[in-house]
C-alpha positions as a printed NumPy array, in Angstrom:
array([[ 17.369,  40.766,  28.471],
       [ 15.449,  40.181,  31.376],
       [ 16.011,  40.326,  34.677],
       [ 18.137,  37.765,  36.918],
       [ 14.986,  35.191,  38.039],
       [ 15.533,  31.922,  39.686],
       [ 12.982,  29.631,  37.91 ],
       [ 12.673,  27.267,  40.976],
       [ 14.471,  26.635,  44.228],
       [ 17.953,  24.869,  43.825],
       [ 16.604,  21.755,  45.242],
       [ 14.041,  21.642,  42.779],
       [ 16.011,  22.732,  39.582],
       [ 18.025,  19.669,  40.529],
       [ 15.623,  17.343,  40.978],
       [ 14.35 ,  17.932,  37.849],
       [ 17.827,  17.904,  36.138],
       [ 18.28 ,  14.858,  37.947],
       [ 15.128,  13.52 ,  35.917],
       [ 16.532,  14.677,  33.001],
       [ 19.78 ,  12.885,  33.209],
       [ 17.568,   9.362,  33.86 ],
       [ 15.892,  10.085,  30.647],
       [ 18.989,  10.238,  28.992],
       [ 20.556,   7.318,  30.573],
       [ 17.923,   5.202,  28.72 ],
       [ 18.923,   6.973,  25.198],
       [ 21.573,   4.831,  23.276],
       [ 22.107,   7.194,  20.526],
       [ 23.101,  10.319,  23.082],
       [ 26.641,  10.874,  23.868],
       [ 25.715,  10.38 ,  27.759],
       [ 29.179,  12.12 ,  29.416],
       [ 28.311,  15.46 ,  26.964],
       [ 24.935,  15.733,  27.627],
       [ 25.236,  14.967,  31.229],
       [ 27.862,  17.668,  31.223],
       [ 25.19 ,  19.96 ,  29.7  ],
       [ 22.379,  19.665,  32.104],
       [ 24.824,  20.287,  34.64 ],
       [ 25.997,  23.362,  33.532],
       [ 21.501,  23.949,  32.893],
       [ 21.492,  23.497,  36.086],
       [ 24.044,  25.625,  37.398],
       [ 23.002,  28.388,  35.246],
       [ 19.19 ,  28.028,  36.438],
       [ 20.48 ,  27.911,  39.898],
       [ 22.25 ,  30.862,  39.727],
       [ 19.22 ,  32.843,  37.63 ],
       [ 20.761,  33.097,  34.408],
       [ 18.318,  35.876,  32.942],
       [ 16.535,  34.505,  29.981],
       [ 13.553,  36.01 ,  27.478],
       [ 10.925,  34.068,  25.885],
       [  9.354,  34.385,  22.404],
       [  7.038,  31.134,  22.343],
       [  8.899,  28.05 ,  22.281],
       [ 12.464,  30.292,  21.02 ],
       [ 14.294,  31.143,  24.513],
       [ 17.201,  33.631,  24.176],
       [ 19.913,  33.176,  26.577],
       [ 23.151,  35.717,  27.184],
       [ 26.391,  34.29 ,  26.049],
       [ 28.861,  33.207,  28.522],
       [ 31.708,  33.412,  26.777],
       [ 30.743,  36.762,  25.554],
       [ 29.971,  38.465,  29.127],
       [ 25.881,  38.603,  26.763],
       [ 26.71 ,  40.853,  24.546],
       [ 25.281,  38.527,  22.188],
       [ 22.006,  36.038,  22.625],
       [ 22.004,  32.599,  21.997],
       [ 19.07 ,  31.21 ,  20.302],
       [ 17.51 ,  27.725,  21.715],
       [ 14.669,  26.276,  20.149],
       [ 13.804,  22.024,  20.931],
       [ 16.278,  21.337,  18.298],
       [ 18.347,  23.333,  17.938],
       [ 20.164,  26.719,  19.396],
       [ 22.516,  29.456,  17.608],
       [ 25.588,  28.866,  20.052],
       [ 29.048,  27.358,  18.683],
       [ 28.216,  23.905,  20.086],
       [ 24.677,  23.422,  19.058],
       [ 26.144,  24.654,  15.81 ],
       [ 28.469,  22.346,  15.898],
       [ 26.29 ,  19.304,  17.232],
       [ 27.813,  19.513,  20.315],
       [ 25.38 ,  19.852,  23.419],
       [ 25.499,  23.011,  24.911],
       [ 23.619,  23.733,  28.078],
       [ 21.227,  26.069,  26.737],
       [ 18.913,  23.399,  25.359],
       [ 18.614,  21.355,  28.359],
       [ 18.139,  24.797,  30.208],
       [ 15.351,  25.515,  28.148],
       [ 13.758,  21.871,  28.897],
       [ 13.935,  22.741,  32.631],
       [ 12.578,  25.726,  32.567],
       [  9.645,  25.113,  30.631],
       [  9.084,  21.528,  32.84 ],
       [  9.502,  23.895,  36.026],
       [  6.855,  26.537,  34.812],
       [  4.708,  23.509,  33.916],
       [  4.588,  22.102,  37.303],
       [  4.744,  25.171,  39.007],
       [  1.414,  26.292,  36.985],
       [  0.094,  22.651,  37.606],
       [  0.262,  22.893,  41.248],
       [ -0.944,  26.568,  41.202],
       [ -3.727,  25.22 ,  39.252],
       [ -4.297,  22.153,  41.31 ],
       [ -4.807,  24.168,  44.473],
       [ -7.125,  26.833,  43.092],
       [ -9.262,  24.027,  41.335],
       [ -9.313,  22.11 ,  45.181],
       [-10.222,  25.901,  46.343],
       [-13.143,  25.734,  43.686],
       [-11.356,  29.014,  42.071],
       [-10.433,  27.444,  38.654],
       [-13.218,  25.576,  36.372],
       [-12.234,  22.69 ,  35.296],
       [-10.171,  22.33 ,  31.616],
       [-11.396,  21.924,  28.75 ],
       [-11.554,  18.534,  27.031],
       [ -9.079,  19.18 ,  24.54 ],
       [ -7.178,  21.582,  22.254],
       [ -9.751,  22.776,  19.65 ],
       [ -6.858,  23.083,  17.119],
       [ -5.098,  19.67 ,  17.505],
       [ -7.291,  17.87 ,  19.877],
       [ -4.566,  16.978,  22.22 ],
       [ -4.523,  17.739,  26.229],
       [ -4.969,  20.399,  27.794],
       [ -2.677,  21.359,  30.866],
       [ -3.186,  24.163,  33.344],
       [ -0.511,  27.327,  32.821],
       [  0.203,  30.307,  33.572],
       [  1.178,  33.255,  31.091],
       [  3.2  ,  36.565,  31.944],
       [  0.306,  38.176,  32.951],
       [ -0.211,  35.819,  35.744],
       [ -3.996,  35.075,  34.499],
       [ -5.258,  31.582,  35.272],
       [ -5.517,  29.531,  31.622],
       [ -4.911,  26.269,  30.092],
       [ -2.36 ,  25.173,  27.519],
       [ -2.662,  22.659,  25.105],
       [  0.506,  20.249,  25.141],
       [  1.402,  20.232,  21.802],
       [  0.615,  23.139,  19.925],
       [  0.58 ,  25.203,  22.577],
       [ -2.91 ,  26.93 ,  21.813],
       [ -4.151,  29.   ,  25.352],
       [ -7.168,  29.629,  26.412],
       [ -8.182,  31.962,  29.764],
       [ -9.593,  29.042,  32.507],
       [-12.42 ,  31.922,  33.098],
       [-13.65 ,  31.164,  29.683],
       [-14.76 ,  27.755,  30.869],
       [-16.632,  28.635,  33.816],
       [-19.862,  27.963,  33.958],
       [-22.619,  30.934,  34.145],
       [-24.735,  29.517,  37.032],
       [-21.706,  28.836,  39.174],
       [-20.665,  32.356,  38.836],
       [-24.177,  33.234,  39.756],
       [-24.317,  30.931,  43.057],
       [-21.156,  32.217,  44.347],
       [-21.78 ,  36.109,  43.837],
       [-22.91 ,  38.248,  46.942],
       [-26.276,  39.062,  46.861],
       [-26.641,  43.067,  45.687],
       [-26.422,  45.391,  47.716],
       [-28.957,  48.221,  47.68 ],
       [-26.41 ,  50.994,  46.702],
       [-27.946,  54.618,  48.128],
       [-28.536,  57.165,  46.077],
       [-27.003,  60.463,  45.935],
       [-29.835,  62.746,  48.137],
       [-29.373,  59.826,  50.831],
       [-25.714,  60.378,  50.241],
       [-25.879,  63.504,  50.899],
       [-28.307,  63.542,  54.083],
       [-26.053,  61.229,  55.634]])
């Protein structure tokens, strides 16, 4: 299991939750008191740094109840813990919302600033796989890249910069000596 990470700062975790629990204000067909009852314990779990590990859109989280000596499995629609099983809501899938809406705007604004700092190219028109839009993210390795929405297709941001800006902002070369004037110096 990975290591005990806050995804955000508290304030932000519960701003977002606080957007989640709008959204399902407006949602007749959700039992309102559970699932409000489930962010909040999303949100004290994320505030705290419940450790979590990602496998594309599956996030495993460490059972509570069993001091995680067992994961739970939360996918959008579903997760492996007694609740979800049960069609109860548990926290772990409005956990998993937050975190991947956190990491979206946390890669947006990284994004944002770079592309205002001229760093990052601008992204690519659309997902070549489903067409749909592409948002800026960033992967475990910390590389700058674009996501698609949907499918969740990504693609390195370097890819789509173009050759002659590279060119324009590249130091002009440097004679580099050779090794007899190396060596005389």
């Amino acid at each position: 299991m990975a290591a005990t990470t806050r995804v955000a700062p508290p304030a932000i975790i519960a701003q977002a939750g606080a957007e989640l629990l709008a959204q399902i204000a407006t949602r007749p067909s959700i039992d309102r008191d559970a699932a409000a009852n489930a962010v909040g314990k999303a949100m004290e779990q994320l505030i705290a740094g419940i450790p979590y590990r990602r496998e594309g859109p599956i996030f495993l989280f460490p059972s509570r109840s069993r001091k995680g000596r067992i994961e739970h499995r939360t996918e959008r629609d579903s997760c492996s813990c007694e609740a979800g099983q049960d069609g109860i809501p548990c926290w772990h899938r409005p956990a998993r919302y937050l975190i991947i809406v956190l990491t979206r705007r946390q890669a947006q604004a990284a994004a944002e600033a770079a592309e205002h700092a001229g760093e990052l190219p601008p992204p690519p028109t659309g997902c070549r796989h489903c067409h749909n839009r592409m948002i800026a993210a960033t992967p475990p390795g910390g590389e700058a890249c674009y996501e698609c929405e949907r499918c969740h297709w990504t693609v390195m941001a370097a890819l789509f910069a173009p050759a002659q800006l590279d060119q324009v902002h590249r130091e002009p070369a440097q004679a580099q000596p050779t090794r007899s004037q190396q060596r005389a110096a």
